[in-house]
C-alpha positions in Angstrom: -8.1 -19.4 1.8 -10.4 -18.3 -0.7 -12.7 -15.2 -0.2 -16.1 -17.0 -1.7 -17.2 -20.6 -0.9 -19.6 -22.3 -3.2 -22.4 -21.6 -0.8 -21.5 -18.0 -1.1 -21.9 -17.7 -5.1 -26.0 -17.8 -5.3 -25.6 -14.3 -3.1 -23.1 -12.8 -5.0 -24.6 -13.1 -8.3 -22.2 -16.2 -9.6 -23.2 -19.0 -11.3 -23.0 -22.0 -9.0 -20.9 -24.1 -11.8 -18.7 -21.4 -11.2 -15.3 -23.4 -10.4 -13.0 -23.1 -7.6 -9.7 -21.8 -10.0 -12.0 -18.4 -10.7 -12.3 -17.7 -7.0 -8.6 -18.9 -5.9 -6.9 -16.3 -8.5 -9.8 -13.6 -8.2 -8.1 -14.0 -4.2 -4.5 -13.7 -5.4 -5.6 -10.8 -7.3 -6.9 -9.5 -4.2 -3.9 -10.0 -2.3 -1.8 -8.5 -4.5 -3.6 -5.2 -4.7 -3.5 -5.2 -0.5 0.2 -5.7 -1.1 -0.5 -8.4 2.1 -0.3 -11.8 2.1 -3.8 -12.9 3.1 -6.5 -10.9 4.4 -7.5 -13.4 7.4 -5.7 -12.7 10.5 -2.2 -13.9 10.6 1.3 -12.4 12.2 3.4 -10.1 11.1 6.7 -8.6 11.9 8.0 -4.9 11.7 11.4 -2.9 12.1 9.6 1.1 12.6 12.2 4.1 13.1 10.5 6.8 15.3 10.0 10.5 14.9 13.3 12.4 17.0 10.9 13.8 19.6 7.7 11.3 19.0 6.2 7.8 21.1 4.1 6.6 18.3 4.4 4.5 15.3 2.1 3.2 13.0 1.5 -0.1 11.6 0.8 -1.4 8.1 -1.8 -4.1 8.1 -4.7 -3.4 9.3 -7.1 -3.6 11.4 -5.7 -5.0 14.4 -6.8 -8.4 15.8 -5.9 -10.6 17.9 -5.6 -14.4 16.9 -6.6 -17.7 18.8 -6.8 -16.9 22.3 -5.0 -13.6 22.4 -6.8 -10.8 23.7 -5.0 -8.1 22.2 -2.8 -8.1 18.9 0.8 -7.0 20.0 2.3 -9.6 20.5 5.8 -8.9 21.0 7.9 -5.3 21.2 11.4 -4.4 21.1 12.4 -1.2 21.6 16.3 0.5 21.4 17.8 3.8 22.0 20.6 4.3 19.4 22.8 7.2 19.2 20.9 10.1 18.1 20.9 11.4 14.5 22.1 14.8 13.8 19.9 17.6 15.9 18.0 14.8 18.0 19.3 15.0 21.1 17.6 17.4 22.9 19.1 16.6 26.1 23.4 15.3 25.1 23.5 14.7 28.8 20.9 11.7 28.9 22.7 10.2 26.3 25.9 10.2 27.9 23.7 9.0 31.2 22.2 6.3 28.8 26.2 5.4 27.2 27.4 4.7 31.0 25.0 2.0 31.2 26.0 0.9 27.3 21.7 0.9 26.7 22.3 2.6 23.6 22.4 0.1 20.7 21.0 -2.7 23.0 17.0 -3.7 22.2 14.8 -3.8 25.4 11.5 -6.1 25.7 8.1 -3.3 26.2 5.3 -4.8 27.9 2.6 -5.0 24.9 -0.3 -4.0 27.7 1.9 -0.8 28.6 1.2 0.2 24.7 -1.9 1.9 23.7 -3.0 0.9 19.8 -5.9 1.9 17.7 -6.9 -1.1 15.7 -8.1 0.4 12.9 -5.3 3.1 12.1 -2.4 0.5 13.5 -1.1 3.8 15.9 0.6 2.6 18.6 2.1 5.3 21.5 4.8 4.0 23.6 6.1 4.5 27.1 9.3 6.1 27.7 12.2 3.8 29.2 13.4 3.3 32.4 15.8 6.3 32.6 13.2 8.7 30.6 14.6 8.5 27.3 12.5 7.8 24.1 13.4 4.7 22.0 13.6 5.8 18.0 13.4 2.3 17.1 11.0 -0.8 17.7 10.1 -3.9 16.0 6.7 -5.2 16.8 5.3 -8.9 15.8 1.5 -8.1 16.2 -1.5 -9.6 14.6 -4.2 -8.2 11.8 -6.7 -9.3 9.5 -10.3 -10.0 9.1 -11.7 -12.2 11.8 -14.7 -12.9 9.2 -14.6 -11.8 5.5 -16.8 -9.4 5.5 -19.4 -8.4 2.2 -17.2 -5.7 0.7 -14.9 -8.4 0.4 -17.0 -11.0 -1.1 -17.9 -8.9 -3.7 -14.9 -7.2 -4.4 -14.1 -11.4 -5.5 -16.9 -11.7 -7.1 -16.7 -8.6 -8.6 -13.3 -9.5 -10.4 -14.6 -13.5 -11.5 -17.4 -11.4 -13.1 -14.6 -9.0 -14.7 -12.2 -11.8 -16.1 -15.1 -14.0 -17.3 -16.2 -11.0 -19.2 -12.6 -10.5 -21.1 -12.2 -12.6 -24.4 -8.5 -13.7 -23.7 -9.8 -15.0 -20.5 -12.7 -16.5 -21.2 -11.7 -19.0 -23.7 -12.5 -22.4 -23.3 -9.7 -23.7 -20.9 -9.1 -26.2 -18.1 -8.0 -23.7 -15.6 -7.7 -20.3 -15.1 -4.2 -19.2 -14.5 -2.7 -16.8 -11.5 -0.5 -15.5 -13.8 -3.0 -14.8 -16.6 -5.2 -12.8 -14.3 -2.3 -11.0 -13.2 -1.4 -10.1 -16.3 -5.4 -8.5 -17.1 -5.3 -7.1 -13.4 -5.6 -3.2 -14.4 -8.8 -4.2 -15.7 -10.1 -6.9 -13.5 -9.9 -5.2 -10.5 -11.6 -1.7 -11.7 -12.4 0.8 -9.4 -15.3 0.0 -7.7 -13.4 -3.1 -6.9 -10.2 -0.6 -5.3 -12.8 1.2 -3.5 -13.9 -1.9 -1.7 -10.8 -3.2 -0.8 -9.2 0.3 -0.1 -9.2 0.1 3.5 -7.4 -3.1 3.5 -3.9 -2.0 2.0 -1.1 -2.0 3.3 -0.5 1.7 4.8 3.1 2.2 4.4 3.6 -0.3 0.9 1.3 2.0 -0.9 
C-alpha cells in the first residue's frame, strides 16, 4: 500500500495533480532501502542460531506489533537442542542425558507468553527447556511493522517524489513513472536526509 494518499499531498508539500505512479515507486524505493517487504505490519518467519552459552536472539524487522486481534507479536517458536559445536558443551553429561531421550535434533513448541521481547530492538530471551538445557536454535513467525505510517515516513515519500521529479531523465514528459527507472536513480533519490528518516526501519541483520 502506498505511504501518501492524495489527501496526504497538500501536507507534505506535493502538488495535488501529483499522480499515484510517483507515490507507488517512491514506496518501492522505500522498501527496498528497509531491505523489507512492506512497512505495515505483516508476518514474518526466522531460522536464528544462538550464542553457545546465551537465551536471547534478536529479530530483524522492527518494531514489534501484533496484527488483528493478537495481543502480542510472537506468534509461533520453535526451539531445538542440536549437538553442540566444538567447545559448547559446558556440561557433556546433559547432552548425553538429552541423547537418551533422542531431544537433540528434534524442534520443541515454546509458549510465545513464556518469552520476554522488546519491541523496538526485536530481543527476545528465552526459557530454558524441560531438562535445563539451552536451545542454540529457534525459528520464530512473529509480526512487525507500523500500525500507522507515521510522518517520518510520509516525508521520507514525499521527499524522494520531490527528488525524482527534480532529475531531468525522470522528469520527462511520460505516461508513467517506472519502478525500475527510479531504481536505477535510487543513490540519488533517496539522499540522506531521506536514510535518516527511514533508518530505524531497516532490517537489523540484512544491513
Amino acid at each position: 500500500m502506498a505511504y501518501l494518499q492524495p489527501a496526504d499531498y497538500p501536507n507534505y508539500g506535493l502538488p495535488a495533480g501529483t499522480t499515484a505512479d510517483w507515490i507507488t515507486a517512491a514506496t518501492a524505493l522505500i522498501n527496498s532501502f528497509c531491505r523489507r517487504p512492506d512497512l505495515n505490519v505483516i508476518q514474518y518467519t526466522e531460522r536464528l542460531r544462538l550464542t553457545s552459552g546465551v537465551q536471547t536472539a534478536r529479530l530483524s524487522y522492527l518494531p514489534l506489533a501484533p496484527l488483528g486481534l493478537a495481543t502480542i507479536p510472537l506468534v509461533s517458536i520453535e526451539g531445538r537442542y542440536g549437538r553442540p559445536r566444538r567447545g559448547e558443551a559446558a556440561d557433556p553429561s546433559m547432552f548425553d542425558i538429552a541423547s537418551a531421550f533422542s531431544l537433540p535434533g528434534q524442534w520443541t513448541g515454546i509458549d510465545p507468553s513464556s518469552v520476554d521481547y522488546d519491541p523496538n530492538t526485536g530481543e527476545l530471551t528465552l526459557p530454558w527447556n524441560v531438562i535445563g538445557l539451552p536451545y542454540n536454535e529457534v525459528t520464530v513467525t512473529y509480526t512487525a511493522g507500523l500500525a500507522t505510517i507515521g510522518d517520518d515516513v510520509k516525508t521520507a515519500c514525499a521527499q524522494i517524489v520531490r527528488n525524482a521529479q527534480s532529475t531531468p531523465a525522470l522528469n520527462a514528459s511520460r505516461t508513467k513513472i517506472d519502478t525500475m527507472q527510479m531504481q536505477y536513480f535510487s543513490s540519488s533519490l533517496v539522499d540522506e536526509t531521506v536514510q535518516a528518516w527511514l533508518r530505524p526501519y531497516v532490517a537489523n541483520r540484512l544491513g
